[in-house]
ZALO-819996 format. One record per residue: x, y, z of N, C-alpha, C, CB in turn. Coordinates in steps of 0.05 Angstrom, whole numbers, plus 5000, padded with zeros to 4 digits. Each point is the difference from the previous one (the first is absolute). Glycine has a CB too. Example, Ala and Ser with C-alpha at 12.3 -4.5 7.8 and 13.67 -1.06 7.14 Angstrom:
  neast  nnorth   nup  caeast  canorth  caup  ceast  cnorth   cup  cbeast  cbnorth  cbup
   5264    4886  5156    4982     5024  5000   5018    5024  5000    4962     4977  5025
   5031    5044  4961    5016     5024  5001   4985    5022  5014    5024     4987  4957
//
This chain:
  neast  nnorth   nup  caeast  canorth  caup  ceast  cnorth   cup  cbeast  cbnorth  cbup
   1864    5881  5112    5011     5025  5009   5030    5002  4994    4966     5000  5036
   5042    4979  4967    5040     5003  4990   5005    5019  4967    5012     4936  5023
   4978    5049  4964    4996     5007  4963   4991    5036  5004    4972     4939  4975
   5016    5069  5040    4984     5036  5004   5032    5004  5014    4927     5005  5016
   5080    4981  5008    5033     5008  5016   5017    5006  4981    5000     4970  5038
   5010    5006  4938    5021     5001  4983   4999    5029  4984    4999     4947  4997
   4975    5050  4998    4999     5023  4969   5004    5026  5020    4956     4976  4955
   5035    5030  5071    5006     5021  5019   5030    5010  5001    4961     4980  5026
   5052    4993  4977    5027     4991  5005   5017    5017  4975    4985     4946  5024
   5002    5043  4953    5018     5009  4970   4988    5023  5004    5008     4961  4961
   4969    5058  5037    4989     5028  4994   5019    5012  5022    4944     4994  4981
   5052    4996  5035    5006     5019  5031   5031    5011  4990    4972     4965  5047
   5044    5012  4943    5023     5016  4981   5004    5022  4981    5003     4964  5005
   4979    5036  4981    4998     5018  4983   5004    5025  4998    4981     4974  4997
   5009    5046  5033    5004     5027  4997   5029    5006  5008    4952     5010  5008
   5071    4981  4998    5020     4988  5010   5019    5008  4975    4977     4961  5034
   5020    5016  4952    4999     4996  4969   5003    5018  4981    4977     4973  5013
   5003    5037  4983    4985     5018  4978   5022    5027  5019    4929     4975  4982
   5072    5034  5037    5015     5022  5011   5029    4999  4987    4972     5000  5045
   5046    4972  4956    5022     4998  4990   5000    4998  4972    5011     4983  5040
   4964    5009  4935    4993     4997  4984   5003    5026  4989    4979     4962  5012
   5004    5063  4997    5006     5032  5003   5026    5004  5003    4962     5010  5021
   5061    4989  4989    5024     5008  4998   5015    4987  4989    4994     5019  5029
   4996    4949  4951    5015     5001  4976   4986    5018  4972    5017     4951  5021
   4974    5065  4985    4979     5020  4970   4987    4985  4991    5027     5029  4980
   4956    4950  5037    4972     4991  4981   4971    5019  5019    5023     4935  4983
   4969    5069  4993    4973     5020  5003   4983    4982  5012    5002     5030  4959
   4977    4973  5052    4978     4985  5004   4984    4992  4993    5010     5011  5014
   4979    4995  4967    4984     4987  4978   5013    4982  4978    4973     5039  5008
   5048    4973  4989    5013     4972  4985   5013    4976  5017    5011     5034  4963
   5002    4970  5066    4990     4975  5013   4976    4984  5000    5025     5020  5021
   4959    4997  4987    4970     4976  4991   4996    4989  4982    4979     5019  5017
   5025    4991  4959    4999     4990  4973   5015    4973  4999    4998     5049  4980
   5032    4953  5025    5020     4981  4990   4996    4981  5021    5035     5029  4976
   4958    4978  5051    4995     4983  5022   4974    4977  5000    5023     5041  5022
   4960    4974  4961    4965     4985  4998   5011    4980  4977    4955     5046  5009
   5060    4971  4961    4994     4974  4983   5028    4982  5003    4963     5026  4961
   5053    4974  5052    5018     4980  5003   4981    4970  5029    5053     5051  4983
   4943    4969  5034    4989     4977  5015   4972    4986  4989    5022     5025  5040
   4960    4989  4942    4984     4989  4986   5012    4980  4980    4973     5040  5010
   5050    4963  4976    5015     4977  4986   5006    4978  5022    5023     5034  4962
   4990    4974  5057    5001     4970  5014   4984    4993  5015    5035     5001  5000
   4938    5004  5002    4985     4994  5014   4979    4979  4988    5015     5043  5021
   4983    4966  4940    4991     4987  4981   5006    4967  4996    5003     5049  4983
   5035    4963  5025    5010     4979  4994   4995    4966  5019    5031     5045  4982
   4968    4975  5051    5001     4986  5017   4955    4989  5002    5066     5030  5027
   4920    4981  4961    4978     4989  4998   5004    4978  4976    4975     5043  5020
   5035    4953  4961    5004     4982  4981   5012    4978  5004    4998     5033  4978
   5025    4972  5042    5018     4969  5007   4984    4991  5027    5057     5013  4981
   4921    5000  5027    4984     4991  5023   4977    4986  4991    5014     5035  5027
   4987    4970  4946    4975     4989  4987   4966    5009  5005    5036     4963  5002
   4965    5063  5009    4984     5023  4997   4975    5002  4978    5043     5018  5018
   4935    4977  4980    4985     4991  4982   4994    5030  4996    4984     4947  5010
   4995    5043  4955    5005     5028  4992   4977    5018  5008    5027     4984  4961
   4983    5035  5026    4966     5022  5019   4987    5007  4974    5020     5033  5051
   4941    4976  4963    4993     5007  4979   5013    5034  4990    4956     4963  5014
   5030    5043  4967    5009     5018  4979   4989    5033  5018    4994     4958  4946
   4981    5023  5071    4989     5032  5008   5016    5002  5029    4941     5001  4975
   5062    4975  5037    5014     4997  5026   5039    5015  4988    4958     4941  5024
   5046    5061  4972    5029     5005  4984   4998    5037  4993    5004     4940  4972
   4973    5065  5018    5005     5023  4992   4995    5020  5016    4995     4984  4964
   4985    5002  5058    4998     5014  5020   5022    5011  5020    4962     4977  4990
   5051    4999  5014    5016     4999  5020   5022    5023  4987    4988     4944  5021
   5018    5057  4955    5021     5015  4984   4978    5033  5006    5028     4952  4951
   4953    5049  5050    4991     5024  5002   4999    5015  5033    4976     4981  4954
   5028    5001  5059    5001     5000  5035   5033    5014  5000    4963     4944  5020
   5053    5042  4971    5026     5006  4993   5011    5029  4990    4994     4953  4991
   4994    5056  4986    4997     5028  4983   4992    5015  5014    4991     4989  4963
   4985    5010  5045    4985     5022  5021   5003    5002  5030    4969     4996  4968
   5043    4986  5048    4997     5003  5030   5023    4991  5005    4954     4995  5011
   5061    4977  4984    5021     4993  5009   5034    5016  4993    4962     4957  4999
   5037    5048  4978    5016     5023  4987   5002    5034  5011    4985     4967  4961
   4998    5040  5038    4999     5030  5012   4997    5005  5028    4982     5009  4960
   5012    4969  5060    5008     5008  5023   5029    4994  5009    4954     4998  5008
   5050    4985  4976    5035     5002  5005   5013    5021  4992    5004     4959  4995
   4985    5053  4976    5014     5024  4998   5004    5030  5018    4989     4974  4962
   4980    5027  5057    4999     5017  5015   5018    4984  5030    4950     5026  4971
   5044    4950  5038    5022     4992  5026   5030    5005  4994    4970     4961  5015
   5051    5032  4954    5018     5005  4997   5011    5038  4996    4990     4944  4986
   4984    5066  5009    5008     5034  5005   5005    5005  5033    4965     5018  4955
   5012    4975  5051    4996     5008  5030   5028    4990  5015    4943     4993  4999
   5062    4991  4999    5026     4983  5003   5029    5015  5001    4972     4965  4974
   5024    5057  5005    5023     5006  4995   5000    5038  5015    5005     4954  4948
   4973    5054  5055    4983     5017  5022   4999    4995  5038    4971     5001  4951
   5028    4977  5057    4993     4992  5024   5019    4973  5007    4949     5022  4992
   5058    4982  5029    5020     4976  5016   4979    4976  4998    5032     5032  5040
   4983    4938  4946    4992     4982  5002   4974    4987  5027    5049     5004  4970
   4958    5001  5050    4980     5002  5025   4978    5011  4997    5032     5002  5025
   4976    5027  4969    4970     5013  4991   4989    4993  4979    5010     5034  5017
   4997    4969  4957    4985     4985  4985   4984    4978  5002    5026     5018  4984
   4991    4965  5027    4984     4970  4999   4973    5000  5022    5051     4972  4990
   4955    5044  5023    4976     5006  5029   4985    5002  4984    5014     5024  5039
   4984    5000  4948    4976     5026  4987   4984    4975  4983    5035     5058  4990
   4989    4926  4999    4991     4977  4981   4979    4982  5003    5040     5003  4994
   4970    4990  5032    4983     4978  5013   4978    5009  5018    5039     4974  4999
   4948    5040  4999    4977     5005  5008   4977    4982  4985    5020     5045  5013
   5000    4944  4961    4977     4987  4981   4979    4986  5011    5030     4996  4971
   4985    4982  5049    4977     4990  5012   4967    5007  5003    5041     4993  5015
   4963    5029  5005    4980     5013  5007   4979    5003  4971    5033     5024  5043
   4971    4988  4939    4991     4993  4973   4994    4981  4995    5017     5024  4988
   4998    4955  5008    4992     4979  4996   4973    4993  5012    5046     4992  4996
   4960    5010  5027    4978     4986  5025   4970    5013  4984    5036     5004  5059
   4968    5030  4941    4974     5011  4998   4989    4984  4965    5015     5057  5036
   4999    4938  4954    4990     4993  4966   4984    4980  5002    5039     5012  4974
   4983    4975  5046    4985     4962  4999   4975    5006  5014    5045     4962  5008
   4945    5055  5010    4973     4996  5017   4983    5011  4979    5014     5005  5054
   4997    5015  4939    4982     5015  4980   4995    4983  4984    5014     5040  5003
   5001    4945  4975    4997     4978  4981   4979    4966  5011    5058     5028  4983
   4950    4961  5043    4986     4987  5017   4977    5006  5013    5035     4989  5001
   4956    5040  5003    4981     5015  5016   5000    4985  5026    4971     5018  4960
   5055    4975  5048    5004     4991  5030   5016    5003  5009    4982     4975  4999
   5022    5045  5030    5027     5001  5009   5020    4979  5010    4978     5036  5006
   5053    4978  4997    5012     4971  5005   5000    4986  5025    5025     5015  4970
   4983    4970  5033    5004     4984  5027   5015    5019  5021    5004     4953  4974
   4993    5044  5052    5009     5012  5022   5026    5000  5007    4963     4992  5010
   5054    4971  4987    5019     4999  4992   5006    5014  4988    4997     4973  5006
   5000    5029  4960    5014     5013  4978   5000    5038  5007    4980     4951  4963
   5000    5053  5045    5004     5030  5013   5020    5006  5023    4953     5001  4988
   5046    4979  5029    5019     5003  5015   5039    5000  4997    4950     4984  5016
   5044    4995  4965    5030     4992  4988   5008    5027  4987    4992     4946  4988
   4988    5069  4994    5002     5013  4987   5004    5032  5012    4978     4961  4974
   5013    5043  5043    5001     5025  5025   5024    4999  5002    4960     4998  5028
   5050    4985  4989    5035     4986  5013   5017    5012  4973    4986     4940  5028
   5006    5040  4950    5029     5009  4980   5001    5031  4985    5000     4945  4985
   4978    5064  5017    4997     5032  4998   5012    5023  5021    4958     4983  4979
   5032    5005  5046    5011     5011  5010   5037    5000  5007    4946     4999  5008
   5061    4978  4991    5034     4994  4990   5011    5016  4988    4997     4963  4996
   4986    5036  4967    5005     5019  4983   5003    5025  5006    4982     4974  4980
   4995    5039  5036    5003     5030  4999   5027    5002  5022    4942     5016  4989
   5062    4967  5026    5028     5014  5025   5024    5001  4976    4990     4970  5061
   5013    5007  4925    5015     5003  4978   5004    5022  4991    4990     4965  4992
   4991    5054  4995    4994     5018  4980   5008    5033  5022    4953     4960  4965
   5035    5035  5059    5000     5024  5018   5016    4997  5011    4966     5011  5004
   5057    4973  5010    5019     5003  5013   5018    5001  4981    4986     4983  5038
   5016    5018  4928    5031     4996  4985   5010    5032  5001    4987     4955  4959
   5035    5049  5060    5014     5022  5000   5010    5016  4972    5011     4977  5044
   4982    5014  4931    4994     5021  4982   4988    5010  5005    5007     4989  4976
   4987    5040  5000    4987     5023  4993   4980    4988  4979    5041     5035  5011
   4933    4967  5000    4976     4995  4986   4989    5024  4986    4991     4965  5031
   5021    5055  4958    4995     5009  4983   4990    5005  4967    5018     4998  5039
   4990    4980  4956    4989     4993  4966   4978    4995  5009    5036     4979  4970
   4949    5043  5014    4971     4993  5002   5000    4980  4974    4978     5049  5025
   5034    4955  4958    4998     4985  4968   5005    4962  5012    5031     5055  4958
   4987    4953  5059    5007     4974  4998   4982    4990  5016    5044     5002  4991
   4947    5006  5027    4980     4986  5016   4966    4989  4980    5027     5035  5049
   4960    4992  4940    4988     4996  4984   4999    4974  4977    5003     5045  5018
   5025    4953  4973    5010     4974  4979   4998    4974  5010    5033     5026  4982
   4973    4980  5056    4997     4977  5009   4971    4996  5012    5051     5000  5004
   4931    5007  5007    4973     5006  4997   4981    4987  4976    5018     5041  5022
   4993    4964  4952    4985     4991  4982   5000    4975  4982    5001     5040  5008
   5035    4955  5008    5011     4967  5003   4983    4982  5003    5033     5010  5019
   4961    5000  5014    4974     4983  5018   4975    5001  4987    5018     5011  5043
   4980    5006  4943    4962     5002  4989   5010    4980  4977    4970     5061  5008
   5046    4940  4974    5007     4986  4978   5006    4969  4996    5013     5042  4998
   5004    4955  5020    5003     4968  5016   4979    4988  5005    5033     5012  5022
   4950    5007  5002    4972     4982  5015   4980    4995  4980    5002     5021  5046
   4994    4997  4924    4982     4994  4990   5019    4971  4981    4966     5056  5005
   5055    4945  4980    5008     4975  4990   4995    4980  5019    5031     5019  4972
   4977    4984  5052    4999     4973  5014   4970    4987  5007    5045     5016  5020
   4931    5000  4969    4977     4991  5014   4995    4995  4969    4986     5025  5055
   5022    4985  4926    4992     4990  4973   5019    4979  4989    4981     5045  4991
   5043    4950  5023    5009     4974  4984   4986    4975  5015    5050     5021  4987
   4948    4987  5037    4988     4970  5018   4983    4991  4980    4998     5013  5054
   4988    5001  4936    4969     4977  4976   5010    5000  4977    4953     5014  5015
   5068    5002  4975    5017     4990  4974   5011    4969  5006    5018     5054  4989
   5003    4940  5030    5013     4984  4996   4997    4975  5021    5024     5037  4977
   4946    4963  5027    4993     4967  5003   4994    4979  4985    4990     5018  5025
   5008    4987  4942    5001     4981  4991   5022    5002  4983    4957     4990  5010
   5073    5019  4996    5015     5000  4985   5024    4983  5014    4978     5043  4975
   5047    4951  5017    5016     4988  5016   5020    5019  5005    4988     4956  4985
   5018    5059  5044    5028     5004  5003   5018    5021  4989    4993     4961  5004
   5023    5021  4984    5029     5017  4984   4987    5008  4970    5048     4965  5025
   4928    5022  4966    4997     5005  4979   4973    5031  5002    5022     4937  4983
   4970    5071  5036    4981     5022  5013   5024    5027  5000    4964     4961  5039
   5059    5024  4980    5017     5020  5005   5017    5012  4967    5004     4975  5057
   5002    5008  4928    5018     5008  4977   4968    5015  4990    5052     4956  4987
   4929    5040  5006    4982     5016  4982   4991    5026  5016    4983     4956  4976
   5023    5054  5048    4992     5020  5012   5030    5016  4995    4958     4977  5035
   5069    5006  4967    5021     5013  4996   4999    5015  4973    5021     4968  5029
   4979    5018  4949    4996     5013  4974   4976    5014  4994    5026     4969  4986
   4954    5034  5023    4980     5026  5011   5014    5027  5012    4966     4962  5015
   5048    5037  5006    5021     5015  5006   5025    5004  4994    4976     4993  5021
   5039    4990  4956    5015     5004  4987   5000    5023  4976    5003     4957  5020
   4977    5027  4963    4986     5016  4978   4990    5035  5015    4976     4942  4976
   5019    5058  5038    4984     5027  5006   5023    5019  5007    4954     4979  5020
   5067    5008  4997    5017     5019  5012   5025    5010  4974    4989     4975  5056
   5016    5004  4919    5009     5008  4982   4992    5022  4981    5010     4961  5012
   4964    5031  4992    4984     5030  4985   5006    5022  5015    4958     4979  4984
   5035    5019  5046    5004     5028  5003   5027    5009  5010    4954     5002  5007
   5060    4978  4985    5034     5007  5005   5006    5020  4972    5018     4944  5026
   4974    5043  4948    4993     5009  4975   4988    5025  4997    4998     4959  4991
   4982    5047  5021    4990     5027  5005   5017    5024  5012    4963     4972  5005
   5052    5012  5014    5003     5028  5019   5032    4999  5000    4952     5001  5037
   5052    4985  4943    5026     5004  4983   5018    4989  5029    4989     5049  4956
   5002    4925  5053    5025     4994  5034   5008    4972  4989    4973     5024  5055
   5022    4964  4921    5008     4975  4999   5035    5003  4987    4941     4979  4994
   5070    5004  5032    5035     5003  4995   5003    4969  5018    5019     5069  5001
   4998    4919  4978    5014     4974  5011   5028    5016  5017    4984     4957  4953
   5015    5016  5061    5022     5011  5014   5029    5006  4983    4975     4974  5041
   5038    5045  4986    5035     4993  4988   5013    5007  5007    4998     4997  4973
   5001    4975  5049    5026     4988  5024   4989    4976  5000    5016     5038  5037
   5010    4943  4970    4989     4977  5010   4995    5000  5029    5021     4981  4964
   4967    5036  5054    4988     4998  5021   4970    5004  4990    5041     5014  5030
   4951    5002  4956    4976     5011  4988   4994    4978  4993    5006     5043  4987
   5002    4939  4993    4994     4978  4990   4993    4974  5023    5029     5021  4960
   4986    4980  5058    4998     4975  5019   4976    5005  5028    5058     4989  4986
   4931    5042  5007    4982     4999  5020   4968    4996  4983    5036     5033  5037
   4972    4975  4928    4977     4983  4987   5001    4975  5001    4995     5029  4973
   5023    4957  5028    4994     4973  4998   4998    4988  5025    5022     4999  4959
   4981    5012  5066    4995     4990  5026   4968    5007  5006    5055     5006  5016
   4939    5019  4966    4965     5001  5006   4987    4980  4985    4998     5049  5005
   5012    4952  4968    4987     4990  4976   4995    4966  5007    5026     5041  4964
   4998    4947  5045    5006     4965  4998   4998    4996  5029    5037     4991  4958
   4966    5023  5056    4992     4995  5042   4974    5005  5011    5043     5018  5011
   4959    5010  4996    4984     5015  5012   4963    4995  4995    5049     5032  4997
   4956    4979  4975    4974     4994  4989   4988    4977  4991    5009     5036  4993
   4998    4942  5007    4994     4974  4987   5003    4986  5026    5016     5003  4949
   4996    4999  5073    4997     4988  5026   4968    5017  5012    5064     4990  5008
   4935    5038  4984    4985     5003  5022   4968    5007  4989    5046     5016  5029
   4951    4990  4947    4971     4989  4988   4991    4973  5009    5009     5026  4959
   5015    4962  5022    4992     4974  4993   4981    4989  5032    5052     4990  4959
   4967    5018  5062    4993     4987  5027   4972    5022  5007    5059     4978  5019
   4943    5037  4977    4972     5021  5005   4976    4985  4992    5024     5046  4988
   4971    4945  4986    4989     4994  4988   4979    4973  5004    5035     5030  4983
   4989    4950  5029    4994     4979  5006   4989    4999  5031    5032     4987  4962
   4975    5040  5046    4991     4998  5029   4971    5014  5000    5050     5002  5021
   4951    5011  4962    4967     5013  4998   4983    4994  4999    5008     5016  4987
   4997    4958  4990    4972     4978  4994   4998    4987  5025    5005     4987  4951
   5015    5013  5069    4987     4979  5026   4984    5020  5025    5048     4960  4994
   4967    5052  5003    4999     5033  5019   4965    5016  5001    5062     5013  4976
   4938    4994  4995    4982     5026  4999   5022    5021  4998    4958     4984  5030
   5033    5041  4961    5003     5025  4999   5004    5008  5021    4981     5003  4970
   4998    4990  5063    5003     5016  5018   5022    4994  5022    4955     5010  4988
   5042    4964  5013    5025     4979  5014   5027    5006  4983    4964     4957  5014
   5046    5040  4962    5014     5015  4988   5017    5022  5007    4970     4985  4981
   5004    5033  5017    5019     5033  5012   5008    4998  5024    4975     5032  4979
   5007    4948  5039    5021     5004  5035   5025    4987  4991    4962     4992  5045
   5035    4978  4945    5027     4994  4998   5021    5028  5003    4981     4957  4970
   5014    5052  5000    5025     5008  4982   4999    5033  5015    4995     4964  4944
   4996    5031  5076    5015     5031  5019   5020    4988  5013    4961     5030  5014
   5047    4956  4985    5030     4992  5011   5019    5013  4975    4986     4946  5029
   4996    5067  4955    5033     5011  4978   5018    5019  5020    4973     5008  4945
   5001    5014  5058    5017     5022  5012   5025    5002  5019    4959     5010  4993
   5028    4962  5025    5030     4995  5029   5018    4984  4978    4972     4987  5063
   5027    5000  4917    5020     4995  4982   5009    5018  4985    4985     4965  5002
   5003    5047  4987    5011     5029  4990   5018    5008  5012    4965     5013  4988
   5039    5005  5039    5006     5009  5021   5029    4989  5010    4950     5006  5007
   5043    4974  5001    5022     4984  5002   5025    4996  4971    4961     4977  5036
   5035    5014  4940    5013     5017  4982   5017    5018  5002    4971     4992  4988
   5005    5031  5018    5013     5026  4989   5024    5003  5020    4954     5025  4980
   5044    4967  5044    5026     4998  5022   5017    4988  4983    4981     4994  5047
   5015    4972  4948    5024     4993  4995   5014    5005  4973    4986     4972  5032
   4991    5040  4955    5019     5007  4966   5007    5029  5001    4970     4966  4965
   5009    5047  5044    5007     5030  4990   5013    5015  5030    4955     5004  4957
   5032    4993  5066    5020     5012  5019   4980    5010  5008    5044     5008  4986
   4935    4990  5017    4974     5014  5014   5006    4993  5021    4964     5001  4973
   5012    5021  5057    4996     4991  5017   4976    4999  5013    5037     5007  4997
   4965    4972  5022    4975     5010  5001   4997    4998  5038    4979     4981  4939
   4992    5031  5070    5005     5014  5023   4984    4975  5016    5004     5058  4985
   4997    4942  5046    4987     4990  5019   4971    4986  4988    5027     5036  5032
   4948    4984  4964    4984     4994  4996   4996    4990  4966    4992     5028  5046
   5021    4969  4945    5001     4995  4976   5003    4967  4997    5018     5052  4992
   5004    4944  5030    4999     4964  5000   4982    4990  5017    5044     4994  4992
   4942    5016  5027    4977     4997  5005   4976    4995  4981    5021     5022  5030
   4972    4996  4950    4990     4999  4984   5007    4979  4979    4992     5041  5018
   5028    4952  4981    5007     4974  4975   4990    4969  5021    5058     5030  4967
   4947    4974  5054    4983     4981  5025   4978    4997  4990    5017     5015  5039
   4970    5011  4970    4974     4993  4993   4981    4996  4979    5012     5014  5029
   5006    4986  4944    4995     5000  4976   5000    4964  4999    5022     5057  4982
   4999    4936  5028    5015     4963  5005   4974    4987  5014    5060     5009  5014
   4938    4997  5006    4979     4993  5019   4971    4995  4989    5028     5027  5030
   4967    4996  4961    4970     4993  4979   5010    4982  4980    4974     5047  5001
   5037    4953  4980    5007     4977  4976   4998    4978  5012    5030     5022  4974
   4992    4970  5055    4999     4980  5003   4967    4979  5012    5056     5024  5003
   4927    5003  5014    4982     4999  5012   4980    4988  4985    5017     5033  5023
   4990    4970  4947    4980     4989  4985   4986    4959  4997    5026     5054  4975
   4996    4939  5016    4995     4973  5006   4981    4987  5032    5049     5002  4967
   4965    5014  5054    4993     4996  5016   4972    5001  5014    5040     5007  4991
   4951    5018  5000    4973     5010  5001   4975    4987  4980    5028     5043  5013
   4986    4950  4964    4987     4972  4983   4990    4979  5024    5037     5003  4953
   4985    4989  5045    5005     4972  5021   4973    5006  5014    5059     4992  5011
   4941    5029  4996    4980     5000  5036   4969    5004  4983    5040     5039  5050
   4953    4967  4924    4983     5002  4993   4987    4974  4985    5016     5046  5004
   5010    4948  4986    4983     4967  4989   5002    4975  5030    5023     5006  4932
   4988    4999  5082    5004     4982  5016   4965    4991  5019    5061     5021  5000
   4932    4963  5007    4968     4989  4998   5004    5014  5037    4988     4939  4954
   4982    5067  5049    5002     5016  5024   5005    4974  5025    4964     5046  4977
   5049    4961  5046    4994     4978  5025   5040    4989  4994    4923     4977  4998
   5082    5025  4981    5029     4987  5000   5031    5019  4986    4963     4953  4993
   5050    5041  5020    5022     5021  5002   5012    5011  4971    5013     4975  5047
   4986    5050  4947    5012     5006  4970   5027    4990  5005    4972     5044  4983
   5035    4949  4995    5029     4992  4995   5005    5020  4963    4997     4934  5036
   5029    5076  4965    5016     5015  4979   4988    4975  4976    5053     5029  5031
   4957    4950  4973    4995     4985  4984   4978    4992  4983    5027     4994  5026
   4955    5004  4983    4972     4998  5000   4991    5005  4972    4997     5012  5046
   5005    5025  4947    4999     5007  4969   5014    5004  4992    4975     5009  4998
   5030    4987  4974    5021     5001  4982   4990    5033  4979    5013     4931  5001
   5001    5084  5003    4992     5020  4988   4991    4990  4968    5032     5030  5034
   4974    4950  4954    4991     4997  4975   4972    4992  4997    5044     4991  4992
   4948    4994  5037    4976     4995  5005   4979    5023  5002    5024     4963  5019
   4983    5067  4985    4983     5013  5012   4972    5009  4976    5046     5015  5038
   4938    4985  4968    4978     5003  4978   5003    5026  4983    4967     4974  5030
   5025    5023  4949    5007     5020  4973   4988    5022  5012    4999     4970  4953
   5012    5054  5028    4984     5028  4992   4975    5001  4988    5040     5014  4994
//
C-alpha cells in the first residue's frame, strides 16, 4: 500500500504544478509530451542500472499501445479541465474513478467486490463529493467538468487494462514503455493542432524538468509496482487519497481555500485509505483470534 501512497503523493502534486506550469506559457499538451518522454528516459535508465530483464516484443508493444491510447489522452483532457475548474474540483470529478474501476473488475470477474472494499469505497467517495460540493467556486464550466468526467472513464479503463499488462513485466521498465506510448501520441497531436512550443523562461523549463525527472518517474514507477501486489480494485481505494492531497496543495501553493466540510471530506477520504490494510487484517486473520494490522501485508493480498 505505501508504493500506491507515494505515486498518490507525486500525482497528488501535479494539478498544483501543471497550474503554475500554465502561467509560465506551456500549453498542455505539450507538457504531456515533454513530461511522458523525459520521465520515460529516466525511467529506462533507472530499469537498466536495476538490472530489469528484458520484455517480450508483444509484452512491450502493448504496453506502448496502453500509453498512445488511454494513458496519454486522459491527461490531456485532466490538464484542460485543470485549467477550467479549481484544482479541488477537478480532482473530485476525477476521482470518482474508483467507482469504475470497481464496476469493470466485477464485470470482468463476474463477482462482486468484497464488503470491505465497497465499504472503503462508499467512505472515500463520499469524502470526494464534500470536496467537490462544498468548493466555494463557481461550478459553472460545464466543459470543464465534462473533461473531467471523461478523465475518470479514461483512467478507470487504463487502470483495469494495465493491471494484466504489467504482471509479467518489471516496474520502471512497464512505466518508461507506457510513457513513450504517451509521449509519442501527445507529440502527434501537439503536431496536429499546431500547440507543440518548448518553453521560454527558465521557469517554464524547471517545471518540465520537475515533472519530467520527479513527479512522473517517482509516481508511475511506484504505481506500478503497487498494482502487481494490489489489484486494480485495491489500487483505486488506495490512490483516492490524491484528492485530500491535491487539496491540500492547492492551499499551500496556489492560495485556495477550502471550506469546513471540505476537510472533513479530505478526513474521510484519509480514513478509508488508511482503513484499508486494516480491514485486510480482519479478513485474513483465522476466525476465534484477534485481527492484528499486522497480520496482512498488502503485498500478500490475492491477485485480480
Amino acid at each position: 500500500m505505501g508504493l500506491v501512497l507515494l505515486s498518490a503523493l507525486a500525482f497528488g502534486s501535479t494539478p498544483a504544478f501543471v497550474r503554475l506550469a500554465y502561467s509560465a506559457q506551456i500549453n498542455g499538451v505539450s507538457l504531456v509530451a515533454f513530461r511522458c518522454l523525459i520521465a520515460a528516459a529516466v525511467l529506462w535508465i533507472l530499469s537498466r542500472t536495476l538490472g530489469e530483464g528484458t520484455v517480450r516484443r508483444r509484452s512491450a508493444l502493448r504496453l506502448v499501445a496502453i500509453g498512445a491510447v488511454l494513458f496519454g489522452p486522459q491527461m490531456w483532457s485532466y490538464f484542460a479541465a485543470l485549467h477550467l475548474l479549481d484544482t479541488s474540483v477537478t480532482v473530485a470529478v476525477v476521482y470518482v474513478y474508483p467507482a469504475i474501476v470497481a464496476v469493470l473488475v466485477a464485470f470482468r470477474l463476474r463477482k462482486l467486490p468484497r464488503r470491505a472494499e465497497l465499504i472503503l469505497l462508499l467512505l472515500a467517495l463520499g469524502g470526494i463529493a464534500m470536496i467537490a460540493l462544498f468548493n466555494g467556486a463557481a461550478l459553472d464550466s460545464t466543459t470543464g467538468m465534462l473533461l473531467a468526467g471523461l478523465t475518470a472513464v479514461g483512467y478507470a479503463i487504463y487502470v483495469v487494462v494495465a493491471d494484466t499488462a504489467v504482471r509479467d513485466v518489471p516496474p520502471n521498465t512497464a512505466a518508461s514503455l507506457v510513457l513513450v506510448g504517451a509521449g509519442a501520441s501527445s507529440v502527434l497531436a501537439a503536431l496536429v493542432t499546431q500547440q507543440l512550443e518548448l518553453p521560454t523562461s527558465p521557469a517554464g523549463w524547471s517545471y518540465i524538468a520537475l515533472h519530467g525527472l520527479i513527479i512522473v518517474p517517482i509516481g508511475l514507477a511506484s504505481y506500478y509496482a503497487g498494482l502487481k501486489r494490489l489489484g486494480a480494485a485495491r489500487t483505486s481505494v488506495v490512490d483516492t487519497s490524491q484528492p485530500a492531497i491535491a487539496a491540500g496543495i492547492g492551499v499551500a501553493a496556489l492560495g485556495e481555500q477550502l471550506a469546513f466540510f471540505q476537510i472533513v471530506g479530505i478526513v474521510a477520504v484519509m480514513v478509508a485509505v488508511l482503513g484499508l490494510p486494516i480491514m485486510a487484517a480482519a479478513q485474513a486473520a483465522p476466525r476465534g483470534w484477534p485481527a492484528s494490522p499486522r497480520v496482512a501485508d498488502p503485498s500478500g493480498m490475492s491477485p485480480k
